[in-house]
mmCIF file of the N, C-alpha and C atoms, coordinates in Angstrom:
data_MODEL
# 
_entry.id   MODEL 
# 
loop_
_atom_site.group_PDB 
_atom_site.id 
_atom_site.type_symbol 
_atom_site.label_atom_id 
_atom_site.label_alt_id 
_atom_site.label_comp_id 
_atom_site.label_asym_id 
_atom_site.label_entity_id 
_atom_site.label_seq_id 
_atom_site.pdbx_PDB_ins_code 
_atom_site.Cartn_x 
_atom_site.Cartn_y 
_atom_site.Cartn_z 
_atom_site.occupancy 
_atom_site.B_iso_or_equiv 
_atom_site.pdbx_formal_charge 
_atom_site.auth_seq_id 
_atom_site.auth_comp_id 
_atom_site.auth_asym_id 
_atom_site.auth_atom_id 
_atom_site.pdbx_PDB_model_num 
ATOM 1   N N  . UNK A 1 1  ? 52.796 -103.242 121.488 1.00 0.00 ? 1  UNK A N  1 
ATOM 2   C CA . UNK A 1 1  ? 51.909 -104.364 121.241 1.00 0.00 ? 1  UNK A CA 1 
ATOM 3   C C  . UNK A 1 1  ? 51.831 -104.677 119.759 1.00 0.00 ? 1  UNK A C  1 
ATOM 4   N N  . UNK A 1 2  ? 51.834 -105.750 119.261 1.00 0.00 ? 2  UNK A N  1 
ATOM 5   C CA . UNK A 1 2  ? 51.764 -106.582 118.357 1.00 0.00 ? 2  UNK A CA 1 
ATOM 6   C C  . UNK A 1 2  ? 49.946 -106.453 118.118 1.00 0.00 ? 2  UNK A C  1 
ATOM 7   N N  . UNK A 1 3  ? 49.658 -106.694 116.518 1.00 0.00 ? 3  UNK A N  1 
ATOM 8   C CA . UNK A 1 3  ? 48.589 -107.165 115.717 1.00 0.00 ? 3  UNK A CA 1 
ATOM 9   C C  . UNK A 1 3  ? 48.498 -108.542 116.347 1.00 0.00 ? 3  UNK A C  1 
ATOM 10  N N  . UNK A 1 4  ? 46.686 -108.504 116.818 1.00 0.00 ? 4  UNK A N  1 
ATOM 11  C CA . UNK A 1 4  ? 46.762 -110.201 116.760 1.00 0.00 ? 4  UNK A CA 1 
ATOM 12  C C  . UNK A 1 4  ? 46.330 -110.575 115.648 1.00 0.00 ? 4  UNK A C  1 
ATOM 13  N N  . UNK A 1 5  ? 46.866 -111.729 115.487 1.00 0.00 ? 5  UNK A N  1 
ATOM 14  C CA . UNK A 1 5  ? 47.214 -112.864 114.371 1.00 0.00 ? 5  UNK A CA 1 
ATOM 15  C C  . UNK A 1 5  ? 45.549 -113.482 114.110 1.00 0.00 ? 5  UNK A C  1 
ATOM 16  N N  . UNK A 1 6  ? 44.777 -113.128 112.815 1.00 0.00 ? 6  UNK A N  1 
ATOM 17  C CA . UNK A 1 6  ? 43.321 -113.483 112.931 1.00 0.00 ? 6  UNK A CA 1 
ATOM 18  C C  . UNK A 1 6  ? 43.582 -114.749 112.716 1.00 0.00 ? 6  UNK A C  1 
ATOM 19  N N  . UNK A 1 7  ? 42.309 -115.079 113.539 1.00 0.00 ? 7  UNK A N  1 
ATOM 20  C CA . UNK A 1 7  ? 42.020 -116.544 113.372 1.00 0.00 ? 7  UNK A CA 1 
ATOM 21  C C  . UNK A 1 7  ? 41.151 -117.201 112.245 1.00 0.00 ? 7  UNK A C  1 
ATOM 22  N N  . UNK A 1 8  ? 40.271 -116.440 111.500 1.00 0.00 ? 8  UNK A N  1 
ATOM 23  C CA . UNK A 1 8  ? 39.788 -116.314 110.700 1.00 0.00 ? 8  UNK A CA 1 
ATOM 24  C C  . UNK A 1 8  ? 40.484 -115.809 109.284 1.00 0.00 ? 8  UNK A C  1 
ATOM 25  N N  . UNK A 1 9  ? 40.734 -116.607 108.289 1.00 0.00 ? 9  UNK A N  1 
ATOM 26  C CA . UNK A 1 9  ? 41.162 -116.571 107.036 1.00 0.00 ? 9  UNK A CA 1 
ATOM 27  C C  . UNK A 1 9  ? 40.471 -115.214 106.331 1.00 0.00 ? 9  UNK A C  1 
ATOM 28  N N  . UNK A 1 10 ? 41.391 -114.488 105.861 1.00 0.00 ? 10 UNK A N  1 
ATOM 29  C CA . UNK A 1 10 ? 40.836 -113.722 105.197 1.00 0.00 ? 10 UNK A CA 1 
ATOM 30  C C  . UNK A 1 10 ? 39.735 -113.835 104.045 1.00 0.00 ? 10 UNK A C  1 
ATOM 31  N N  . UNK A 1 11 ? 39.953 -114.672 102.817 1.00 0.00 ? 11 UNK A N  1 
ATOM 32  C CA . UNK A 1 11 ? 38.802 -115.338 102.451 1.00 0.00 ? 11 UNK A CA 1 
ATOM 33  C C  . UNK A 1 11 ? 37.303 -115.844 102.968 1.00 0.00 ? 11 UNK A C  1 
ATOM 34  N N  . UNK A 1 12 ? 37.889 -116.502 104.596 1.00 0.00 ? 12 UNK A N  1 
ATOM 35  C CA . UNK A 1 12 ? 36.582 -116.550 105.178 1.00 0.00 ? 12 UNK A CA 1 
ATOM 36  C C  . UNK A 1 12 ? 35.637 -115.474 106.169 1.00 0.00 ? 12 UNK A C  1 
ATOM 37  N N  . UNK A 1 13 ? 36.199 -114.593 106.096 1.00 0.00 ? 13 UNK A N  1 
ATOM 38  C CA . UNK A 1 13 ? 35.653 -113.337 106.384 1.00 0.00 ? 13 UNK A CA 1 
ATOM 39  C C  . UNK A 1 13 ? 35.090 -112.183 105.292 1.00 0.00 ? 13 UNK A C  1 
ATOM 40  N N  . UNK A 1 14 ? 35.554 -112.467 103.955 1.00 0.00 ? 14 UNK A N  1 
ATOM 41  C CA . UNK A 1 14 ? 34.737 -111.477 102.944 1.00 0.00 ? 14 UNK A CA 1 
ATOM 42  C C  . UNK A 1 14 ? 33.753 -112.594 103.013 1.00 0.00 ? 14 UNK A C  1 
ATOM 43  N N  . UNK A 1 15 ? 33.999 -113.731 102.827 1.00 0.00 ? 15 UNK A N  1 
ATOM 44  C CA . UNK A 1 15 ? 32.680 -114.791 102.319 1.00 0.00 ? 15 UNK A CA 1 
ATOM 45  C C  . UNK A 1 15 ? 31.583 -114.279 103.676 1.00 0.00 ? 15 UNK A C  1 
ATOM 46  N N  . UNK A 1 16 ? 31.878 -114.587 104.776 1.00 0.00 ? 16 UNK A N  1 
ATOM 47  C CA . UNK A 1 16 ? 30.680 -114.168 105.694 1.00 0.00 ? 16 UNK A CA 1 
ATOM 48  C C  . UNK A 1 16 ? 30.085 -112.490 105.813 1.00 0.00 ? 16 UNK A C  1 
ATOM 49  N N  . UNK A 1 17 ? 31.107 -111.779 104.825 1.00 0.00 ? 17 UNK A N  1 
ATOM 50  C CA . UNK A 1 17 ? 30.539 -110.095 105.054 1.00 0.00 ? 17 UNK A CA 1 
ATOM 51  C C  . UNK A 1 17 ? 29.965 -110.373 103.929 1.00 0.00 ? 17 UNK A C  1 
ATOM 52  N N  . UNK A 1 18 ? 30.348 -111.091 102.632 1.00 0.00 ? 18 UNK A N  1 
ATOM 53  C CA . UNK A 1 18 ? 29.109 -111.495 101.343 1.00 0.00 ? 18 UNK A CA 1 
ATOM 54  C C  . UNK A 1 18 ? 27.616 -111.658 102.367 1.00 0.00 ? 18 UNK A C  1 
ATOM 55  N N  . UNK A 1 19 ? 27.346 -112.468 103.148 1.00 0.00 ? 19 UNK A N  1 
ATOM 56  C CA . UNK A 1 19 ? 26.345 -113.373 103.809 1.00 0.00 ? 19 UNK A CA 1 
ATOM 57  C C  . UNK A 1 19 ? 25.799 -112.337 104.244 1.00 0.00 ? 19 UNK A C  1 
ATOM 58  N N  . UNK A 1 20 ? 26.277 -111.405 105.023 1.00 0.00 ? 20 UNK A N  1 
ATOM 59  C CA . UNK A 1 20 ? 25.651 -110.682 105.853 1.00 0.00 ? 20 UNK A CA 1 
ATOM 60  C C  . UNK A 1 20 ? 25.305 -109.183 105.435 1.00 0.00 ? 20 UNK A C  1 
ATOM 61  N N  . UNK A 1 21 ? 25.799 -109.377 104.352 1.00 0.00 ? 21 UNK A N  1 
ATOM 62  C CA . UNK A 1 21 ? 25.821 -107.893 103.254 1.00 0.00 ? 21 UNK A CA 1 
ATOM 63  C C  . UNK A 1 21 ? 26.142 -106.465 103.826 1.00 0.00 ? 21 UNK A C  1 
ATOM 64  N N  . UNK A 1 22 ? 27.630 -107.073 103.957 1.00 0.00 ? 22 UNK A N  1 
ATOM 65  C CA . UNK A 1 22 ? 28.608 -105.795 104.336 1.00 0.00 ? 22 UNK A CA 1 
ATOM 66  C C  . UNK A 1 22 ? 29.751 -105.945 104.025 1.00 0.00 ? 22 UNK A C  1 
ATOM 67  N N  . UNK A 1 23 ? 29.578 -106.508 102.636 1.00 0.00 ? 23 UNK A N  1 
ATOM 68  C CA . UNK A 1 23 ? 30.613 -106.313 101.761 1.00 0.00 ? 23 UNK A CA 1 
ATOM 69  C C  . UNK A 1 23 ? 31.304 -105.403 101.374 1.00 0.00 ? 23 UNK A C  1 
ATOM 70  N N  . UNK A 1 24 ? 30.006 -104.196 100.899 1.00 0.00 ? 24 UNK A N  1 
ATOM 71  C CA . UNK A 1 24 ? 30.396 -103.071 100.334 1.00 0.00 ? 24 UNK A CA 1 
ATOM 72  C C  . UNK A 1 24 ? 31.042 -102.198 100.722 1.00 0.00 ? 24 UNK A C  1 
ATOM 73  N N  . UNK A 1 25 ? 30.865 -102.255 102.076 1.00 0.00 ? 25 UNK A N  1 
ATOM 74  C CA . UNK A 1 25 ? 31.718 -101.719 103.187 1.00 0.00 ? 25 UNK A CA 1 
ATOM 75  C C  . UNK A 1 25 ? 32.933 -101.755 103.006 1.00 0.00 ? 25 UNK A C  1 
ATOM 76  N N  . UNK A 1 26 ? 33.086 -103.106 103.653 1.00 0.00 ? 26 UNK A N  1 
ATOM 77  C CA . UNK A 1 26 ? 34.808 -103.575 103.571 1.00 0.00 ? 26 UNK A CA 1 
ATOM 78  C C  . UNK A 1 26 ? 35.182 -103.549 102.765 1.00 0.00 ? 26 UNK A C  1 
ATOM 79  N N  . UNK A 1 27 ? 34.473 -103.612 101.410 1.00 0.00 ? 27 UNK A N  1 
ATOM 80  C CA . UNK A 1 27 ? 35.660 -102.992 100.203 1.00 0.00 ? 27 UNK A CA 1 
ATOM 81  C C  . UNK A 1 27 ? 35.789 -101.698 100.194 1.00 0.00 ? 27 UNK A C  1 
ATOM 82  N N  . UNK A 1 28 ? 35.053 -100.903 100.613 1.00 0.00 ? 28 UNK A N  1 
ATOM 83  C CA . UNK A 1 28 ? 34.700 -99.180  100.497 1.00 0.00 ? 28 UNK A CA 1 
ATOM 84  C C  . UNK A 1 28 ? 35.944 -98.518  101.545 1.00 0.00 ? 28 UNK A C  1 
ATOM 85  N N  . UNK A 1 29 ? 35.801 -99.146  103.018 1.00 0.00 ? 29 UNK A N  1 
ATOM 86  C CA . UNK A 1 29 ? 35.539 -98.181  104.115 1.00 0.00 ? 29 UNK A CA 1 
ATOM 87  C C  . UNK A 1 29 ? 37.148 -99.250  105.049 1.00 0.00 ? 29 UNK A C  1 
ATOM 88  N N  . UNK A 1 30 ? 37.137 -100.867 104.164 1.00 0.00 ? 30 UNK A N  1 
ATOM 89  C CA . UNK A 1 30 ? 38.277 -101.696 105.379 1.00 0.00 ? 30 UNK A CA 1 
ATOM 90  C C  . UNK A 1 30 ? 37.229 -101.964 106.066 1.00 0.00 ? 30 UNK A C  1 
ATOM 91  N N  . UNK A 1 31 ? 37.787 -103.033 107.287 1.00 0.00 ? 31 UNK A N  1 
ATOM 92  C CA . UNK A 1 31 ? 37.110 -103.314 108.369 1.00 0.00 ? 31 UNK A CA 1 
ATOM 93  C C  . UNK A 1 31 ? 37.012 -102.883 109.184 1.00 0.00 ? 31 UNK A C  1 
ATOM 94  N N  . UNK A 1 32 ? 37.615 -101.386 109.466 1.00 0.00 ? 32 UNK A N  1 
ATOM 95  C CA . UNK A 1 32 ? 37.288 -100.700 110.329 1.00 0.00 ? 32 UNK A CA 1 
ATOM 96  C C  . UNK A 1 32 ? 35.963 -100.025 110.129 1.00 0.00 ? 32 UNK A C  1 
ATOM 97  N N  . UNK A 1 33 ? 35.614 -100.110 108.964 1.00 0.00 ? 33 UNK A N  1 
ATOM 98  C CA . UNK A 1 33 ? 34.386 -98.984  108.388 1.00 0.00 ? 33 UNK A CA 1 
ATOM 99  C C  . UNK A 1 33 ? 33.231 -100.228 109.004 1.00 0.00 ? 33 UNK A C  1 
ATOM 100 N N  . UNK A 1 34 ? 33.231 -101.482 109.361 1.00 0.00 ? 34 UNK A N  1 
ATOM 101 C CA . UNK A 1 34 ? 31.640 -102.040 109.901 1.00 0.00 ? 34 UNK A CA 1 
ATOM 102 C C  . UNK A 1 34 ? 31.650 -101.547 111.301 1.00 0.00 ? 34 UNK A C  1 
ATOM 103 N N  . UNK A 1 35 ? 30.300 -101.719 111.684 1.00 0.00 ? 35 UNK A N  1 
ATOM 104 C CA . UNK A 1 35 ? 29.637 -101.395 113.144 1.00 0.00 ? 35 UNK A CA 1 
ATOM 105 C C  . UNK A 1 35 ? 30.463 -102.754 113.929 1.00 0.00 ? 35 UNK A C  1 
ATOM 106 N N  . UNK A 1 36 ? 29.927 -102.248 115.135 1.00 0.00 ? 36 UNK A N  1 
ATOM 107 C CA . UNK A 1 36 ? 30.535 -103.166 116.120 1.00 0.00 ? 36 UNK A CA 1 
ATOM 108 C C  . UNK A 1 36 ? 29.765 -104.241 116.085 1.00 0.00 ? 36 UNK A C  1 
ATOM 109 N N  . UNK A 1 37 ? 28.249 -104.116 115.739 1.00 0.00 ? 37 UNK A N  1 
ATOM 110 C CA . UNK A 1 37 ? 27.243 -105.146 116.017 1.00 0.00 ? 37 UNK A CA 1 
ATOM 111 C C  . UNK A 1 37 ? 27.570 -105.833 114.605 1.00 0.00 ? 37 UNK A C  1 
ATOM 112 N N  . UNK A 1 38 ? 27.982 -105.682 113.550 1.00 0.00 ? 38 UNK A N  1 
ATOM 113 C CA . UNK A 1 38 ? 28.142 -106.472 112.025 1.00 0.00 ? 38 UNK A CA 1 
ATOM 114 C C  . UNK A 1 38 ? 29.460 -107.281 112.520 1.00 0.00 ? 38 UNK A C  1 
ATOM 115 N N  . UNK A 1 39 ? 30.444 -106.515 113.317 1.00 0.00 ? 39 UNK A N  1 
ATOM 116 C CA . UNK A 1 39 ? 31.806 -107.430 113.773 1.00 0.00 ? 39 UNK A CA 1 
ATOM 117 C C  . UNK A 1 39 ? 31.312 -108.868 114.502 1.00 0.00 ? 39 UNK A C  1 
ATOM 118 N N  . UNK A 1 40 ? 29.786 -108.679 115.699 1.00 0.00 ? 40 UNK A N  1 
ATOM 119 C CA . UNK A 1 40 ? 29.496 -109.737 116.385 1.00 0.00 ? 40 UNK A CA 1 
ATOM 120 C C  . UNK A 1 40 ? 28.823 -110.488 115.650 1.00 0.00 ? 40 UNK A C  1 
ATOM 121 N N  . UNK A 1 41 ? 28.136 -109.391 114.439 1.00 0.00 ? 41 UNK A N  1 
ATOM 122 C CA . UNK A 1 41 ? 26.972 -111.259 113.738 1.00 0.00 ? 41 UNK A CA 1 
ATOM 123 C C  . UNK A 1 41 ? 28.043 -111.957 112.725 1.00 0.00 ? 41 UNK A C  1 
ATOM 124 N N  . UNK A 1 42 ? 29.171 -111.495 112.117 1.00 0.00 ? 42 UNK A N  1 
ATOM 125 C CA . UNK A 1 42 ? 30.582 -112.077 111.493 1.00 0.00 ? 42 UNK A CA 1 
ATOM 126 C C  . UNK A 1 42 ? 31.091 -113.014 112.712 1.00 0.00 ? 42 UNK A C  1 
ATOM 127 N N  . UNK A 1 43 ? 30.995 -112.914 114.130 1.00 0.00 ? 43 UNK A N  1 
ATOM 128 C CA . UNK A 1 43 ? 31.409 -113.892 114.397 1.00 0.00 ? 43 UNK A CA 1 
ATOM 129 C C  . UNK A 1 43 ? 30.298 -114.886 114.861 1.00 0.00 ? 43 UNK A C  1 
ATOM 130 N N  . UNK A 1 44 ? 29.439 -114.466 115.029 1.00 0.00 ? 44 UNK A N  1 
ATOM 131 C CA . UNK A 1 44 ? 28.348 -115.912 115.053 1.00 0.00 ? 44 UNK A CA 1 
ATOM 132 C C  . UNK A 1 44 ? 27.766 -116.241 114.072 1.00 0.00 ? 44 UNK A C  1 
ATOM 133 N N  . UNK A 1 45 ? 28.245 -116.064 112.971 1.00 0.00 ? 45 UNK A N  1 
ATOM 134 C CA . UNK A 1 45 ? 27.839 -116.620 111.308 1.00 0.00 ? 45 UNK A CA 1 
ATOM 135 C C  . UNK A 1 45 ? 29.214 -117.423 111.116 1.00 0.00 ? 45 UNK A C  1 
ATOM 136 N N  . UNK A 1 46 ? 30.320 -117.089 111.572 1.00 0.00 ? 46 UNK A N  1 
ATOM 137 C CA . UNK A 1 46 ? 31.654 -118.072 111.414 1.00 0.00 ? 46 UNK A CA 1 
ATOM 138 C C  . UNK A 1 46 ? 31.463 -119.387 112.560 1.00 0.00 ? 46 UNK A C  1 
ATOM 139 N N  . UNK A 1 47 ? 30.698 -118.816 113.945 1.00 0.00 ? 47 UNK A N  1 
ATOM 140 C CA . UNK A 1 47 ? 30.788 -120.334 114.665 1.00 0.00 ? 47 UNK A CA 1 
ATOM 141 C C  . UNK A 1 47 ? 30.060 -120.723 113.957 1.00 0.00 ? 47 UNK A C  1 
ATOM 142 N N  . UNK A 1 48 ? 28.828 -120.556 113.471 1.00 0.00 ? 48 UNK A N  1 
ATOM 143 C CA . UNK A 1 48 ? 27.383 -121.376 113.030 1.00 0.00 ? 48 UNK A CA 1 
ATOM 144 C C  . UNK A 1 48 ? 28.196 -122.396 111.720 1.00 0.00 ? 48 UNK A C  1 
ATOM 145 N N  . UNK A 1 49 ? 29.497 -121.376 110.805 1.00 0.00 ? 49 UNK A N  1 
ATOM 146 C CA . UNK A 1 49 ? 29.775 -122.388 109.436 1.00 0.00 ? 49 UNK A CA 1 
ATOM 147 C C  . UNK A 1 49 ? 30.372 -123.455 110.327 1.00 0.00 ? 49 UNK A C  1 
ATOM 148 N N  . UNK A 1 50 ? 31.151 -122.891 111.427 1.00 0.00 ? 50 UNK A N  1 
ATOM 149 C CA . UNK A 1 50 ? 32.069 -124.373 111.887 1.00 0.00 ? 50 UNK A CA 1 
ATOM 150 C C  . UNK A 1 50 ? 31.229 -125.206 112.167 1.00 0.00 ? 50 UNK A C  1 
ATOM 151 N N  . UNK A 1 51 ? 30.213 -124.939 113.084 1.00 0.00 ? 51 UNK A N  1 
ATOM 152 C CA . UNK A 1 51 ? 29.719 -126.207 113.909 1.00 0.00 ? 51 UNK A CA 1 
ATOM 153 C C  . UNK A 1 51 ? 28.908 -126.975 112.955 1.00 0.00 ? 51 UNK A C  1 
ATOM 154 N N  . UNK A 1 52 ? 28.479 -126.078 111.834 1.00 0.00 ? 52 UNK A N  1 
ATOM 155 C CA . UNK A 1 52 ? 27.809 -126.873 110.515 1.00 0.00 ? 52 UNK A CA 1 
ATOM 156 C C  . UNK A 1 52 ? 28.990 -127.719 109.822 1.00 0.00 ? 52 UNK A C  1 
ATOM 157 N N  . UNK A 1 53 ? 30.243 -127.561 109.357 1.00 0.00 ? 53 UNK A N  1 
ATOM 158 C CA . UNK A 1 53 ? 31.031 -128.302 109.034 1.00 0.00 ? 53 UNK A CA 1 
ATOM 159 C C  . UNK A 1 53 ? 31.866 -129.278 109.927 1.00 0.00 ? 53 UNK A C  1 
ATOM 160 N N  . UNK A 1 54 ? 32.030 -128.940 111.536 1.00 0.00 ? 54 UNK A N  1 
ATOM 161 C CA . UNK A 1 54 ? 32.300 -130.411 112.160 1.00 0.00 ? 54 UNK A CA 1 
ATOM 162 C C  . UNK A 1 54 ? 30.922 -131.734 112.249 1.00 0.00 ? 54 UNK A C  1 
ATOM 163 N N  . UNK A 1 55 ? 29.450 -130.773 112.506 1.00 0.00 ? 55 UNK A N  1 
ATOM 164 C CA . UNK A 1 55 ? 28.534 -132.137 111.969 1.00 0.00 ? 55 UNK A CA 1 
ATOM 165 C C  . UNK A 1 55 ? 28.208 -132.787 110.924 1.00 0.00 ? 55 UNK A C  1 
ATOM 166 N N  . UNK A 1 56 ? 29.000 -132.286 109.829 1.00 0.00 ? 56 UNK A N  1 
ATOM 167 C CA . UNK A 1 56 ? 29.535 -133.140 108.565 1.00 0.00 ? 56 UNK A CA 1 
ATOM 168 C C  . UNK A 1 56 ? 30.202 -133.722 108.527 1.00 0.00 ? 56 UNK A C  1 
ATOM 169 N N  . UNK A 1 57 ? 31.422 -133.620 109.314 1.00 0.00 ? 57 UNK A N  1 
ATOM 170 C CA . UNK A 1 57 ? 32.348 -134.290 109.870 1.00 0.00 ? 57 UNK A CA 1 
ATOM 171 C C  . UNK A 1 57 ? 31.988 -136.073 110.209 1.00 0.00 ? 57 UNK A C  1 
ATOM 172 N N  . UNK A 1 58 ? 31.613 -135.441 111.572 1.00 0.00 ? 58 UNK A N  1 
ATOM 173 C CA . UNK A 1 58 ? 30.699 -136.298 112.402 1.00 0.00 ? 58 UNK A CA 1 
ATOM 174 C C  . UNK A 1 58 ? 29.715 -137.379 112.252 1.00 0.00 ? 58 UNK A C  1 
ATOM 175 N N  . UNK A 1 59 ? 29.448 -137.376 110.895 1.00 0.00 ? 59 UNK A N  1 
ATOM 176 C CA . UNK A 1 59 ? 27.879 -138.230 110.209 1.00 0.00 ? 59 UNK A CA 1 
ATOM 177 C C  . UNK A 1 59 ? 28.866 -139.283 109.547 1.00 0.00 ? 59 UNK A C  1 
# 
């Protein structure tokens, strides 16, 4: 099996571990070093930027 291919930009994943302050981590420990529950609020802090930037879109 193959790595899947993130969908999420690397850039936009330190920016949301900045947000959620588990930065220190992932520079410390990689992304293996966050909890499982910091992996799920990284991804509902990435839908929340999208759906905030398609209703910018949108206006």
């Amino acid at each position: 099996m193959g790595r899947r291919r993130s969908i999420m930009s690397e850039q936009l994943k330190m920016e949301v571990a900045k947000d959620l302050g588990i930065l220190d981590t992932v520079e410390q420990e990689g992304w293996g070093g966050i909890k499982a529950k910091d992996a799920g609020n990284m991804v509902k802090r990435a839908i929340q930027l999208a759906e905030e930037a398609v209703a910018k879109q949108n206006k």
